[in-house]
VEXRO-486711 format. One record per residue (C-alpha): x, y, z; residue number from 0. Coordinates in nm, 3 decimals, always signed. Example, Ala and Ser with C-alpha at 12.3 -4.5 7.8 and 13.67 -1.06 7.14 Angstrom:
BEGIN
<r <+1.230, -0.450, +0.780>, 0>
<r <+1.367, -0.106, +0.714>, 1>
//
This chain:
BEGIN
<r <-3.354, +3.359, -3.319>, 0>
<r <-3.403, +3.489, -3.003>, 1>
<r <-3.122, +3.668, -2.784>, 2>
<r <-3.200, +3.390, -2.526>, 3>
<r <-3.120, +3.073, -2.807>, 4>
<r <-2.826, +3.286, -2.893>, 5>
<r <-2.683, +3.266, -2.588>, 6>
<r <-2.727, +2.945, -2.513>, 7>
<r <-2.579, +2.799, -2.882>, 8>
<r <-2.281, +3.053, -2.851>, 9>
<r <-2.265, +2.897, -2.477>, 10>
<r <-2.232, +2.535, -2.621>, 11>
<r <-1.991, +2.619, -2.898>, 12>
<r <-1.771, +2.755, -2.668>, 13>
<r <-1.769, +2.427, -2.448>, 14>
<r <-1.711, +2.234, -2.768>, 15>
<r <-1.440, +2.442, -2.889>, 16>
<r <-1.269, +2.419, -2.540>, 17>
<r <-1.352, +2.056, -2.566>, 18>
<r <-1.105, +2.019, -2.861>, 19>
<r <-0.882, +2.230, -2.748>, 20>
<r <-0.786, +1.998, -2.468>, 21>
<r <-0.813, +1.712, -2.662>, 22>
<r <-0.539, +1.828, -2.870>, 23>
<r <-0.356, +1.910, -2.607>, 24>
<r <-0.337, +1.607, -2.400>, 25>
<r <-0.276, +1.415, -2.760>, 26>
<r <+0.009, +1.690, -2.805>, 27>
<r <+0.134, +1.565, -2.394>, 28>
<r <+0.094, +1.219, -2.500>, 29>
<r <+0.313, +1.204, -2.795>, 30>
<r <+0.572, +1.389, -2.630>, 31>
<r <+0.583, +1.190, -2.304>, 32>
<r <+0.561, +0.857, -2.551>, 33>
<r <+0.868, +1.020, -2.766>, 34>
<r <+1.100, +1.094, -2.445>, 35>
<r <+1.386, +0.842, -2.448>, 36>
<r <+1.502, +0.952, -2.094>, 37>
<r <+1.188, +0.759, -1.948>, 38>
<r <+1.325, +0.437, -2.087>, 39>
<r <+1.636, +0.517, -1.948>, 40>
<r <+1.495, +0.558, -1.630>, 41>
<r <+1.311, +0.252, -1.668>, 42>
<r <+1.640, +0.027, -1.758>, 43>
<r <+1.810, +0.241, -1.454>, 44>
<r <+1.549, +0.127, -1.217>, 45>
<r <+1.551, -0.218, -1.329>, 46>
<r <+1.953, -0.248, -1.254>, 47>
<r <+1.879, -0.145, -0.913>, 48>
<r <+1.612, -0.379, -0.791>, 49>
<r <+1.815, -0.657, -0.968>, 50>
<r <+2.056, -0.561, -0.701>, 51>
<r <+1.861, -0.604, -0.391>, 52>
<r <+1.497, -0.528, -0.284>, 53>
<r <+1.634, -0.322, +0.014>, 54>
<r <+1.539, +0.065, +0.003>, 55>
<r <+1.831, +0.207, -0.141>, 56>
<r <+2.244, +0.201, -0.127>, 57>
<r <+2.229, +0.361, +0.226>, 58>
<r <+1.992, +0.180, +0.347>, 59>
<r <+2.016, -0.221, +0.413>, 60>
<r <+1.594, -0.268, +0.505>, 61>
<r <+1.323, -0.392, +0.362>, 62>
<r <+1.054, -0.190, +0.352>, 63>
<r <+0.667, -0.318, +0.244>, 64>
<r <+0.583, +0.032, +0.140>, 65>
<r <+0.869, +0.083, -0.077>, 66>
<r <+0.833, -0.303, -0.235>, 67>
<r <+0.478, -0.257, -0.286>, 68>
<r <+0.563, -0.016, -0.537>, 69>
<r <+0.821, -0.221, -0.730>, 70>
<r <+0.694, -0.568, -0.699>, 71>
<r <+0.573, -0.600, -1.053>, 72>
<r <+0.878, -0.503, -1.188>, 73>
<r <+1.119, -0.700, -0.903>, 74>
<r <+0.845, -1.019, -1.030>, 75>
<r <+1.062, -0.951, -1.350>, 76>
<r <+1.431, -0.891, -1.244>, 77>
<r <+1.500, -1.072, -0.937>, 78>
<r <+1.495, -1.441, -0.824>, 79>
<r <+1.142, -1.567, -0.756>, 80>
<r <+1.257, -1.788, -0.478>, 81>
<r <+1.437, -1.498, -0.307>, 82>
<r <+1.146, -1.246, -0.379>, 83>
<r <+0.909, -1.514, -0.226>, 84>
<r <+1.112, -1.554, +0.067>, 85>
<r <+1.129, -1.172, +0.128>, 86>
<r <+0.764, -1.146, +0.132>, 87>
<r <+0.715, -1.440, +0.365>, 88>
<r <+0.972, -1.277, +0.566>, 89>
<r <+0.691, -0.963, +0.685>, 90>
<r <+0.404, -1.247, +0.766>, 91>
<r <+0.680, -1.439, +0.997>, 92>
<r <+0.728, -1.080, +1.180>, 93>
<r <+0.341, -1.043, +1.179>, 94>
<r <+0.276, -0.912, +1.551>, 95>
<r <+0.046, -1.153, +1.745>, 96>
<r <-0.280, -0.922, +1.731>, 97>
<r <-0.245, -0.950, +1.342>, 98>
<r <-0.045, -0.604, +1.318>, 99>
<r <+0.194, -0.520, +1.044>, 100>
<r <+0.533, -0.420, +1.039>, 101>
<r <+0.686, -0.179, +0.824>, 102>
<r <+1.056, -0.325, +0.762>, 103>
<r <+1.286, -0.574, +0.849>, 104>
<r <+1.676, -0.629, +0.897>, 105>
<r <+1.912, -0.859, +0.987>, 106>
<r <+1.965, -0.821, +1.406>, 107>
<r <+2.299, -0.738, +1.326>, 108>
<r <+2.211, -0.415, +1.111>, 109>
<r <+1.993, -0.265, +1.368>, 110>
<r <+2.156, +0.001, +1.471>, 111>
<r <+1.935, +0.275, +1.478>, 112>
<r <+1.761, +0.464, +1.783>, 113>
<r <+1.448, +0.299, +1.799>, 114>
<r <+1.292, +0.202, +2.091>, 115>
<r <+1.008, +0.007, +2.033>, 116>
<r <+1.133, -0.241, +1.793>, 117>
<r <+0.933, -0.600, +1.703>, 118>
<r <+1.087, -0.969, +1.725>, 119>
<r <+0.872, -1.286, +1.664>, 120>
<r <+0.981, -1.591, +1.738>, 121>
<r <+0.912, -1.697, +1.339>, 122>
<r <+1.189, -1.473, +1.233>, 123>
<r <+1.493, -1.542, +1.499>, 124>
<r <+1.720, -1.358, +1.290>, 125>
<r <+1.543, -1.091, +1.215>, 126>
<r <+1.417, -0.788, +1.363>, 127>
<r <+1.143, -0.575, +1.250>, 128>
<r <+1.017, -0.142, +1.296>, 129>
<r <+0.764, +0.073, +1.195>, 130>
<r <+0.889, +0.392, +1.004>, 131>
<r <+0.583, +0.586, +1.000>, 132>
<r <+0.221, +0.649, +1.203>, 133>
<r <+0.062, +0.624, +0.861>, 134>
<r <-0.179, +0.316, +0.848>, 135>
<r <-0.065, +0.150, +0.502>, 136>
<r <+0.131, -0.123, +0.672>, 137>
<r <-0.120, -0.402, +0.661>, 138>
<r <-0.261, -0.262, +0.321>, 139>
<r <+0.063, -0.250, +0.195>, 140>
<r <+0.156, -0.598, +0.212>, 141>
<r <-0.153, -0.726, +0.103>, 142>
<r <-0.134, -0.567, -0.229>, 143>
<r <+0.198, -0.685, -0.261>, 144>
<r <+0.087, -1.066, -0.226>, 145>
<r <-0.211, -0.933, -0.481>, 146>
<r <+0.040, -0.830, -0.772>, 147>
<r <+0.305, -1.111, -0.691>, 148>
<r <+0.003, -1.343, -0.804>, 149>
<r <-0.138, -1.156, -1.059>, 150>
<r <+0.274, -1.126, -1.180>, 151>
<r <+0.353, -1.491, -1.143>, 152>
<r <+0.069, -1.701, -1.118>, 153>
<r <+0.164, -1.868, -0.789>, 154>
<r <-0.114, -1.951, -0.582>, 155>
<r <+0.049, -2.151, -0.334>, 156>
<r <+0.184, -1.855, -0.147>, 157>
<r <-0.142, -1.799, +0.001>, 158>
<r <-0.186, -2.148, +0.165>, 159>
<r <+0.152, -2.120, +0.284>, 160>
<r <+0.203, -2.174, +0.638>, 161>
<r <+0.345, -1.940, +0.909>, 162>
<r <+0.385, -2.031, +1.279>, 163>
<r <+0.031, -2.208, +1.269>, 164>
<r <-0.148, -1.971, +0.964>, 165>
<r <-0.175, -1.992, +0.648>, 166>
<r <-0.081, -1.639, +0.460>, 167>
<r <-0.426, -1.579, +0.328>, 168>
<r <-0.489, -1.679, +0.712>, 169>
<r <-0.312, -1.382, +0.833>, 170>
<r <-0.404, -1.140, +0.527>, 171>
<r <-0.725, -1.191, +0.722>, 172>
<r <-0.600, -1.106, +1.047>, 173>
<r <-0.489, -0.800, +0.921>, 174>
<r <-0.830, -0.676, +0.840>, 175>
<r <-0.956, -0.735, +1.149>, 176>
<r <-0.631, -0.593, +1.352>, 177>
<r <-0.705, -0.270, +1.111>, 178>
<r <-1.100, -0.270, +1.192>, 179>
<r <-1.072, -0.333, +1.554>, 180>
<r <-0.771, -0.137, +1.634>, 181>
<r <-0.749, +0.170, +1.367>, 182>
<r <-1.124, +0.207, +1.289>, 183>
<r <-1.345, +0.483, +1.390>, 184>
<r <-1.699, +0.392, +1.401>, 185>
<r <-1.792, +0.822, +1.414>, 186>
<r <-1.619, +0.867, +1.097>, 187>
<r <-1.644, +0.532, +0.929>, 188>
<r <-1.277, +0.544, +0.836>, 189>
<r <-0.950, +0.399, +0.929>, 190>
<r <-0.715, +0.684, +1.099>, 191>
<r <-0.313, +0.698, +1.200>, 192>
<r <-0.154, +0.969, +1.377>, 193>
<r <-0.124, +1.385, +1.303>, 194>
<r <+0.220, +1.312, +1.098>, 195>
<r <+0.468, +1.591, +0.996>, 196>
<r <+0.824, +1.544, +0.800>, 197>
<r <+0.749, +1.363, +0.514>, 198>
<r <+0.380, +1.323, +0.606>, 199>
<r <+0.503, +1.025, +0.761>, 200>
<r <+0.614, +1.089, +1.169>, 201>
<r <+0.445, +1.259, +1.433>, 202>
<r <+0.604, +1.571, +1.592>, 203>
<r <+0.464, +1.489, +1.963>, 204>
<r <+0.774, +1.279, +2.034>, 205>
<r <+1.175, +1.208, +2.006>, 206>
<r <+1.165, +0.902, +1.770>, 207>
<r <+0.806, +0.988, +1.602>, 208>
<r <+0.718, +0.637, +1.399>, 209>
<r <+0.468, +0.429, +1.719>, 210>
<r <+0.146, +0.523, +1.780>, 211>
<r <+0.134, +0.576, +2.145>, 212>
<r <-0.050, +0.820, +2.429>, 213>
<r <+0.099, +1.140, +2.317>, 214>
<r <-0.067, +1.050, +1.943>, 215>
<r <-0.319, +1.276, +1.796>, 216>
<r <-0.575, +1.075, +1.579>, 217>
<r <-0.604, +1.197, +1.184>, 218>
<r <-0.750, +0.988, +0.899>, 219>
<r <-0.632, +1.085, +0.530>, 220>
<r <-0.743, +1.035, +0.172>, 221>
<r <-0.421, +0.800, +0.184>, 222>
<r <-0.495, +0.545, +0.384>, 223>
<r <-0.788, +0.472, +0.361>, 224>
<r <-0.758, +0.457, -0.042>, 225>
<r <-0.515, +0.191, +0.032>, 226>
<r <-0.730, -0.029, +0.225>, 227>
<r <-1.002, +0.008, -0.031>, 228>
<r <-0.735, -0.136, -0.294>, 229>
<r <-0.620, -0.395, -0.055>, 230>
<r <-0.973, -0.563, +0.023>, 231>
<r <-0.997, -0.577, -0.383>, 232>
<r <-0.724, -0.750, -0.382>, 233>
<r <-0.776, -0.973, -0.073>, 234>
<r <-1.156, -1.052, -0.290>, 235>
<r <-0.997, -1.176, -0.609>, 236>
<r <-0.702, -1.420, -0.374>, 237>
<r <-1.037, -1.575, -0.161>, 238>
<r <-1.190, -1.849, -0.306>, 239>
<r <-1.339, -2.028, -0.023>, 240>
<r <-1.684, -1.925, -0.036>, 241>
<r <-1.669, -1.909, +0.382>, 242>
<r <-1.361, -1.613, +0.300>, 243>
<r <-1.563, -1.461, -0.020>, 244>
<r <-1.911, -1.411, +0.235>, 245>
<r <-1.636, -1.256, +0.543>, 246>
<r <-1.531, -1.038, +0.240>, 247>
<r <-1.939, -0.910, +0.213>, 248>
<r <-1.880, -0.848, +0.579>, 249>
<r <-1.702, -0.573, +0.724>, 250>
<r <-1.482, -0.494, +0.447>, 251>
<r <-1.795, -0.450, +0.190>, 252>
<r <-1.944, -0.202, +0.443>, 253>
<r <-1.609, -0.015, +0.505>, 254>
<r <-1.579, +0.051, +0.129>, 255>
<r <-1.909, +0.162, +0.117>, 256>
<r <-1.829, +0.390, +0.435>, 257>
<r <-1.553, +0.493, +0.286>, 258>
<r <-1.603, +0.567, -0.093>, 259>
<r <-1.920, +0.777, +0.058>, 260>
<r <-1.679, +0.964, +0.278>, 261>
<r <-1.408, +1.058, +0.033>, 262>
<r <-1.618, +1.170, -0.307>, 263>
<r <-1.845, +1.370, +0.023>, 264>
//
């Protein structure tokens, strides 16, 4: 055999060997992670809190879409249906009139916080709503969350319910094009925010740091636009009218195109 052939077969065994090797490994990661009681703990831990409230915490008495988004499955399962239904109608009755998303709510009351740009709507008289954050995962946010209530419970009828004159799918909708008419860059083919710092979440260029404004500096991430893509597959599998399904093969099918061709580069 020839030093070349050699090479090459000692080349491939190597890859095999390293093959297995990480095989074993992640089986070795997977029994232990599968054999750790504290997750379960955890688990039962998180459970008791959402049964408590679907607020973001002990110190904190708002509602947040972000933060729901990632417990709605498992609030589907703890909380009141009627009360978790309710909550989520809540952010479409605070739905800005150019089809913007808000971040939070809270009770008028509770608002006691510097913020001075906050949002009313006349659908929500008690209520008063904020943004938190320059990142653009409001809209996406809250679409998902509709997207795994359904998939969770099965109820339909949330998306024909009626808000101020639209139906919820309605202003799902109006989301998408708020995002691709407001927060789209044609040069780029993405959806950008603001230059955050903090958390990743406010923008250092002024005092209160959460509203995009003149002093912004435009920035698109890996984030946000991974959480449109996710939201228009969800917003695809809720529309059934055929008139929705071909707006879906619209804009939204080129963005993701755009967009998955932007991000794997």
């Amino acid at each position: 055999m020839g030093k070349g052939k050699t090479l090459i077969l000692g080349l491939l065994c190597g890859c095999f060997m390293v093959g297995c090797s990480n095989t074993t490994k992640e089986k070795q990661l997977a029994a232990t992670i599968l054999q750790d009681s504290t997750l379960n703990k955890v688990d039962s831990m998180a459970r008791s809190v959402i049964r408590q409230g679907l607020n973001a915490g002990s110190g904190y008495s708002q509602i947040w879409a972000r933060d729901m988004n990632t417990f709605i499955e498992t609030a589907c399962e703890e909380t009141d249906r009627k009360d978790l239904r309710n909550a989520i109608l809540l952010f479409f009755a605070l739905q800005q009139p150019n089809g913007e998303m808000i971040d939070g709510y809270v009770l008028k009351p509770e608002f006691t916080w510097n913020d001075n740009v906050p949002y009313y709507s006349d659908a929500a008289p008690q209520h008063v709503a904020f943004k938190n954050t320059v990142e653009t995962d409001q809209e996406s946010s809250l679409i998902q969350i509709v997207g795994k209530y359904i998939r969770m419970t099965g109820d339909r009828s949330i998306l024909q319910e009626n808000i101020a004159g639209s139906t919820v799918l309605e202003r799902m909708t109006q989301m998408t094009d708020y995002l691709m008419r407001e927060r789209y860059s044609e040069e780029y083919g993405l959806l950008y925010g603001a230059m955050t710092a903090d958390w990743g979440d406010v923008q250092p260029c002024d005092d209160f740091g959460c509203d995009m404004n003149e002093k912004s500096f435009k920035a698109i991430d890996v984030y946000d636009n991974a959480m449109f893509i996710i939201a228009l597959d969800y917003l695809q599998e809720m529309s059934q009218n055929p008139e929705e399904q071909k707006k879906m093969e619209g804009y939204p099918g080129k963005f993701r195109q755009k967009c998955t061709h932007s991000l794997m580069g």
